[in-house]
Phi, psi and omega in degrees: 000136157231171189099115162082195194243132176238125151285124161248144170255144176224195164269289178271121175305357190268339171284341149314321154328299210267317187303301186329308189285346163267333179265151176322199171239014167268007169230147179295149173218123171218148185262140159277003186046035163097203200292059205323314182204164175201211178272104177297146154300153209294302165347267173313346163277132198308167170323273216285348168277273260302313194241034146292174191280029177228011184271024183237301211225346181118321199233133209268075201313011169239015330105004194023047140084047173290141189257162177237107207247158194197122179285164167251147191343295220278006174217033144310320188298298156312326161261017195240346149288311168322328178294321187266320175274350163279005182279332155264072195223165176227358184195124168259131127200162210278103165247034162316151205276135202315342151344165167278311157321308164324307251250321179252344163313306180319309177281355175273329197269314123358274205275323188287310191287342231337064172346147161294136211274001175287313201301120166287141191236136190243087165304130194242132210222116147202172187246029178183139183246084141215185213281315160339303178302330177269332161273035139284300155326302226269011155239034160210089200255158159224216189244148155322137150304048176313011159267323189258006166260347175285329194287302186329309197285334188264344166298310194286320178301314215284324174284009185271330190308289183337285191303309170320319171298308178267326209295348177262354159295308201302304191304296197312297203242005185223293195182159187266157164098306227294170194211134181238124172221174181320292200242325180326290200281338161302321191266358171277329133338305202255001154255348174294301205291011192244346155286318194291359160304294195284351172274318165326337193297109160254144180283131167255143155279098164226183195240160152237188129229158172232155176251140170256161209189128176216175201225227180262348168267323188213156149253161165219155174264159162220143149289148216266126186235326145262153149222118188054056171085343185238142194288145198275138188255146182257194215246013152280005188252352167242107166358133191295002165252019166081000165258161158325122148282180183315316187301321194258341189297351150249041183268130188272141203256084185326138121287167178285336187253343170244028154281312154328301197310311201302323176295328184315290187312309176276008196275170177039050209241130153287188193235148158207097166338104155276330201191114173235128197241085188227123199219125147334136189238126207236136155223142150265168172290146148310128154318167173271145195314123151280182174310298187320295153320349181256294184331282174358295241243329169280333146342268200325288212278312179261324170098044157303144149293177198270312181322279163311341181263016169246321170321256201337282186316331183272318159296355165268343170230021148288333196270354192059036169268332193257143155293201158312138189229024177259049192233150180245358187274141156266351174277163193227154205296194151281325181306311185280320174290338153306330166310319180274317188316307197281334185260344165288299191297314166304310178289331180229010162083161175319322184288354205256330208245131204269177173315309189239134172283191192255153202241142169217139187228215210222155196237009188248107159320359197302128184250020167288301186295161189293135160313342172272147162309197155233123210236205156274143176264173180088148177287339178261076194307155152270114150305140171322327195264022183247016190242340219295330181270011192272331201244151146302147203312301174302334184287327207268330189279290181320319172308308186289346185272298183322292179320314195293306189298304164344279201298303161320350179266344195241026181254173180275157200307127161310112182263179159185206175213110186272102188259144154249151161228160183210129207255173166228141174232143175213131165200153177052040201053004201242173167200180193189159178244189193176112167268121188234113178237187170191156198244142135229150192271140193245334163203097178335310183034263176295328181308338162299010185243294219239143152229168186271115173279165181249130182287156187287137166301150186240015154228137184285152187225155201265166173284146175236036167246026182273162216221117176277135161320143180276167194236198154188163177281146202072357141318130185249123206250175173276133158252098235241028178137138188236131186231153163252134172231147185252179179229177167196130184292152146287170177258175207277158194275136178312165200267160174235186187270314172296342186264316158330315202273321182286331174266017153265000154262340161309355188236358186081018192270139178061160181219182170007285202278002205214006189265341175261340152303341185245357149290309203290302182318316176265028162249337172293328195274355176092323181276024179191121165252193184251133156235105173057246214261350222266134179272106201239123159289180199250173166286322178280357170302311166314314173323288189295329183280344209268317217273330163311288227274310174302312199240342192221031180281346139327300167267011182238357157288123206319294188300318152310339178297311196291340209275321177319286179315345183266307172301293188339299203294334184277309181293356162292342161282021186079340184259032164176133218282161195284287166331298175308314215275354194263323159341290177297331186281334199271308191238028157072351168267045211225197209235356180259014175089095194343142147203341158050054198295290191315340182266326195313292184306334172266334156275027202319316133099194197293110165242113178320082154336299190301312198290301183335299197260033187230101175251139161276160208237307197090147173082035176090313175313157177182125181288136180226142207272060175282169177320298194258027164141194106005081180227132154299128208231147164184159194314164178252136195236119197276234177313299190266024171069038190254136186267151195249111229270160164096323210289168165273119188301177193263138151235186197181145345099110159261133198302163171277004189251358174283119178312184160283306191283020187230350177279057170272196181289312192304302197315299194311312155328338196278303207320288196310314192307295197300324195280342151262034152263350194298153153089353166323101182290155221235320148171226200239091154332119181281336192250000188220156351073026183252165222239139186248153200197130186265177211216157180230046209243230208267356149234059180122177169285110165232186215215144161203170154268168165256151157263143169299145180315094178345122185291170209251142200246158198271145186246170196307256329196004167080024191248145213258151156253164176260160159282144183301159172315296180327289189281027159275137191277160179290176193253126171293138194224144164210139166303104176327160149315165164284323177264019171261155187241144183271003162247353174223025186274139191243178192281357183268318175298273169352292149340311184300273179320326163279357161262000181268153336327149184242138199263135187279320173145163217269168173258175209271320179257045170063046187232149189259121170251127162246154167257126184249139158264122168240170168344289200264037191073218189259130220232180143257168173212154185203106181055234171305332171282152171218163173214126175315150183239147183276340176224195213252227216034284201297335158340294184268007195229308194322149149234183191318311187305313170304320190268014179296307183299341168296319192308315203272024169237137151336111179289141213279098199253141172059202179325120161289196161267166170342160142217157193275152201269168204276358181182140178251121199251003198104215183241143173289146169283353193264312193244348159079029174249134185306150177281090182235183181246054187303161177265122169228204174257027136209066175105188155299157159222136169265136183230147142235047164104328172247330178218121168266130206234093160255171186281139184299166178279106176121333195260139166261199194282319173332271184292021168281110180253144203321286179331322185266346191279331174305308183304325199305285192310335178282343181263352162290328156318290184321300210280001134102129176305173211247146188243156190306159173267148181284180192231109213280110164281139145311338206296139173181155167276110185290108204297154167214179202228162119199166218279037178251170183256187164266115175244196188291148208280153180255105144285000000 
């Protein structure tokens, strides 16, 4: 196009960058930076709205739900720039990202900027920045999409409805700051209902054995699958209450002693092939990534969070490496599948690439979202190694993951060959069978590019891809050992940021554009932390999900979540009007079927707080959600174990790092014992004449003083006052020891611990080293530098000499050396690699080399047994390594305002 000056809008300045290096010098390229405007909270409405029908939400519900829009301070700037270059503009168009959020940033900017009406306004559309692409666009233009800015708007109301709504239930009966939202309290649900599995959980023991068997060529192992005729029961055969399921009760459950009597029995037996079994093995390739799938799948493969892994993404296709990366299609143009066709077969030769390409369609009506996969841009991919110097280390793993499911989808199928065999041993009256299989792959095919990662099995699977000898049936093999192992089931394994996100698109909850924001939130809100990869609710989470689920049980059902999501796709198509459905959703009178949010809230009727925020534990004890955490409670009871009528009950502070599902009775009980020691005075500071006292709190036992009450000042009028808070000084405090206890800490330890830091002594140029307790123990310190101490001890010991001489060795990068370990536990049965107990830098922990377990608070090295240390590491498994911390960005769509109401979207 030429001739005259065209304004283009974009979102981001770096997609201005790039649009920018393709268009003429007859065009503009400028950014909104994310949102221009939006619905202010009631706070934040101008004077004269506040007690109009837009002073409760913003939104005027009787008004056939007109929203009231405001730019905000920080993008007053950005639009009165955007004002000034449109004044010399001879052409706008909106080139926001295609989406439905894209789809109503356009239409914001449209009613804020409000062009003349002579100016022609243009929608500019495309999934991919590169240049083909953008002059396609910018010669095939439309008008705004008013379905999909009505679906957008009516998303944004309904949580504004939601949140106003429940979230002053939540301040009332649970706690201030609480939040309630649409899709946020469904997925804060489905991490709750998945603890309360593992607290329901009992644990089963059983045995298994394996055999080694070897034939005149090879050995192999097998697993023990009958003994005398009745099937060996695994730890898929038992029920989360520790009993056999239905399927299974006349499956024989190994012991440790009759697993032994059986080897006893069986030693020396022969093996005699009964059943050999061998069938092709066909893998197909993954579709190419939708959103869901690449979070997921970056999970998995780099230990991006979802959150971080649309940052990477969103800088990869502002930068034009990428399509869109907002999508739920799996399919791919004619361009891209020739692209990966031609570059599967240049790289990996022809036989890699099948006759006809492969077609993937999406199984989602959705109509928000891009059409497309999310691929390499361009008709031509860039290989990772033609990027490698352009992108950053995350930016450089996203591309190479993308690119590799791209190219691999469109390669041929992985052949092989799967065998079983299954042996029989009879001796001594007894028998047994032994089962073995193994895949071997005979033509790799996609698999030279891609594999798929898999979230960890909550059952160990033997690997299946080892490769057996050959046999034949009625061969009779050597049986060169036989072993027992014990097991213990687990419990189902916690949600990860990836497994989350798949099961809310498996239930329809939510889409593309809204699963990492919504991961993010409900870890931002305090109701979901982190353990390494693992997602662990919070105690108010319980709360808050209990008094929803009770009292909201609608809006936190999985399936009414999906039906929501399902309406949206319907009004972007045009087929169901914005107005009714917010009618119905609100006051239940509407033509799509009751649902009433606004009468729910209002018939709310009495809700029991204490019970709301009260779970039982057993054995009388029960936790309850108070103003400063989380505490265990139960009647007081006296010498002989009487509850004392009248008496004030015992209460304990549950620390924040005990999970929920770790909170049993012995604990709570640990909890309670250790809390009549909380406030022990401990005696009398000799030099401040203030009284030392040990403490119990929530992260842990510490020693502080009390200070006296601020002496009190005489006022005009001759009446006393407190001195203010501020100039009262804080009180000293330090955190025991590892090897101090909170019943037997004394006023010389306390003395001790409050005199640290400690000054070691001055250097030749006046800088001072002191010995500190930090996060990661104990330390020196000299200005900036620091150097590890090895034991808390040396704290209070070290002297000038000593620590000169530390100083004066090469500060230690990475691993110090070994140290040899504090217990040896046998062989893990999952990875056949040996067990131990190490000293680490933050405490013990059990490895077998590979997956680290540390130790609970209470539990010692003793009392680690070869049984519990297997379980611990197979359910450490289960929940998947602990992932690197992201790395905090600015990049984001930013809310934004301005000072209209809303009308009907503009062709």
């Amino acid at each position: 196009m030429t001739g005259g000056r065209h304004l283009v809008i974009v979102e981001s300045p770096a997609k201005a960058r790039t649009i920018g290096r393709y268009l003429g010098d007859d065009f503009v390229v400028q950014a909104s930076v994310g949102h221009i405007r939006d619905i202010p909270v009631p706070r934040d409405l101008p004077a004269e709205m506040k007690k109009g029908p837009f002073g409760r939400f913003g939104v005027d519900v009787d008004g056939g739900f007109e929203p009231y829009y405001v730019v905000s301070p920080e993008k007053k700037k950005t639009v009165a720039e955007l004002k000034k270059a449109l004044k010399d503009a001879d052409t706008l168009y909106l080139a926001t990202d295609e989406d439905r959020e894209g789809e109503a940033i356009a239409w914001h900017l449209l009613e804020t900027l409000k062009p003349k009406k002579a100016l022609p306004v243009k929608r500019m559309v495309f999934h991919e920045i590169t240049k083909d692409a953008i002059l396609e666009a910018l010669e095939n233009t439309r008008d705004i999409d008013s379905h999909l800015v009505d679906a957008q708007e009516t998303r944004r109301i309904l949580d504004r409805l939601v949140g106003f709504e429940l979230s002053p239930v939540l301040w009332r009966k649970i706690g201030p700051s609480l939040s309630a939202g649409r899709v946020q309290s469904v997925a804060t649900r489905l991490v709750v209902e998945r603890e309360r599995e593992r607290m329901a959980f009992v644990a089963a023991d059983y045995w298994d054995v394996t055999g080694s068997f070897a034939t005149d060529s090879a050995a192999f192992s097998a697993k023990i699958a009958t003994v005398d005729g009745s099937r060996v029961a695994t730890g898929s055969d038992f029920a989360d209450d520790g009993t056999l399921t239905s399927r299974a009760t006349s499956a024989t459950v190994l012991t440790e002693q009759s697993s032994r009597e059986l080897i006893e029995a069986l030693t020396g037996a022969p093996a005699e092939v009964t059943k050999l079994e061998s069938k092709p093995h066909t893998r197909r390739p993954a579709p190419p990534f939708t959103t869901s799938s690449l979070q997921q799948e970056a999970s998995r493969k780099l230990r991006l969070g979802a959150r971080q892994a649309m940052r990477v993404a969103q800088s990869l296709y502002e930068n034009g490496y990428i399509t869109y990366m907002r999508t739920d299609s799996v399919a791919l143009s004619k361009e891209a599948i020739a692209a990966s066709r031609g570059q599967a077969a240049e790289l990996y030769g022809s036989e890699f690439v099948p006759d006809k390409p492969r077609l993937y369609r999406s199984k989602s009506q959705n109509a928000q979202e891009a059409h497309e996969a999310i691929r390499p841009a361009g008709d031509r991919f860039r290989t990772p190694a033609e990027v490698a110097g352009q992108l950053s280390g995350d930016e450089f793993r996203l591309y190479e993951l993308i690119w590799k499911r791209t190219v691999a989808s469109q390669m041929a199928d992985a052949k092989g060959t799967t065998s079983t065999v299954e042996l029989a041993l009879e001796q001594n009256g007894r028998s047994a069978t032994f089962r073995a299989a193994g895949t071997v792959i005979t033509f790799r095919g996609f698999l030279a590019a891609y594999e798929e990662g898999r979230d960890a099995s909550r059952y160990a699977e033997d690997s299946d891809d080892k490769r057996l000898p050959q046999m034949s049936e009625g061969q009779r093999l050597q049986t060169r050992e036989l072993t027992s192992d014990g097991h213990t089931t687990t419990p189902p394994p916690r949600y990860t940021e990836a497994s989350l996100v798949r099961a809310l698109e498996e239930r329809g909850i939510g889409r593309p554009s809204t699963y990492a924001s919504t991961v993010a939130t409900i870890q931002d809100r305090g109701y979901v932390l982190r353990r390494g990869t693992a997602l662990v609710p919070s105690w108010t989470a319980f709360a808050v999900v209990r008094l929803l689920e009770e009292h909201f049980g609608t809006f936190v059902d999985y399936d009414f979540t999906a039906h929501m999501e399902q309406q949206l796709d319907r009004m972007a198509r045009g087929e169901l009007g914005r107005a009714d459905y917010l009618q119905d959703f609100y006051r239940g009178d509407g033509t799509s079927g009751p649902i009433g949010l606004k009468p729910m809230v209002d018939d709310l009727g009495d809700i029991d707080a204490r019970e709301i925020n009260s779970i039982a534990i057993g054995e009388g004890i029960t936790l309850r959600v108070g103003r400063y955490g989380a505490y265990v409670e139960r009647p007081a009871r006296d010498e002989n174990g009487q509850e004392i009528e009248g008496a004030d009950p015992q209460r304990a502070s549950v620390p924040d790092d005990i999970a929920p599902d770790e909170l049993t009775v012995a604990k709570a009980l640990e909890l309670l014992e250790r809390q009549k020691d909380d406030g022990r005075v401990l005696g009398t500071d000799p030099e401040t004449g203030h009284e030392l006292i040990a403490k119990d709190g929530r992260f842990g036992p510490y020693v502080t003083e009390v200070l006296p009450e601020p002496e009190a000042a005489e006022t005009t009028n001759g009446a006393k006052k407190t001195a203010k808070k501020a100039a009262k000084p804080k009180p000293r405090t330090a955190s025991l020891l590892k090897s101090m206890d909170l019943a037997t800490v004394t006023l010389e330890d306390a003395l001790r611990l409050l005199s640290l830091p400690r000054v070691v002594g001055t250097t030749e140029d006046g800088t001072e080293i002191t010995a500190q307790n930090g996060r990661y123990g104990p330390y020196l310190k000299k200005g900036t530098d620091s150097r590890s101490l090895e034991t808390e001890e040396q704290m209070f010991t070290i002297t000038m000499e000593e620590a000169e001489k530390l100083y004066a060795q090469p500060k230690t990068r990475g691993r110090a050396a070994a140290k040899p370990p504090l217990k040896e536990l046998g062989t893990d049965p999952t990875s056949g690699k040996p067990i131990v107990i190490k000293d680490g830098r933050f405490g013990a922990y059990i490895t077998d080399g590979t997956t680290n377990v540390s130790l609970r608070s209470g539990e010692s090295v003793e009392s680690i047994t070869e049984q519990i240390a297997v379980g611990k590491l197979a359910e450490k498994r289960a929940k998947g390594p602990a992932k690197k911390p992201a790395r905090r960005s600015t990049a984001r769509k930013t809310p934004a305002k301005s000072t209209t109401r809303k009308s009907a979207p503009q062709k």
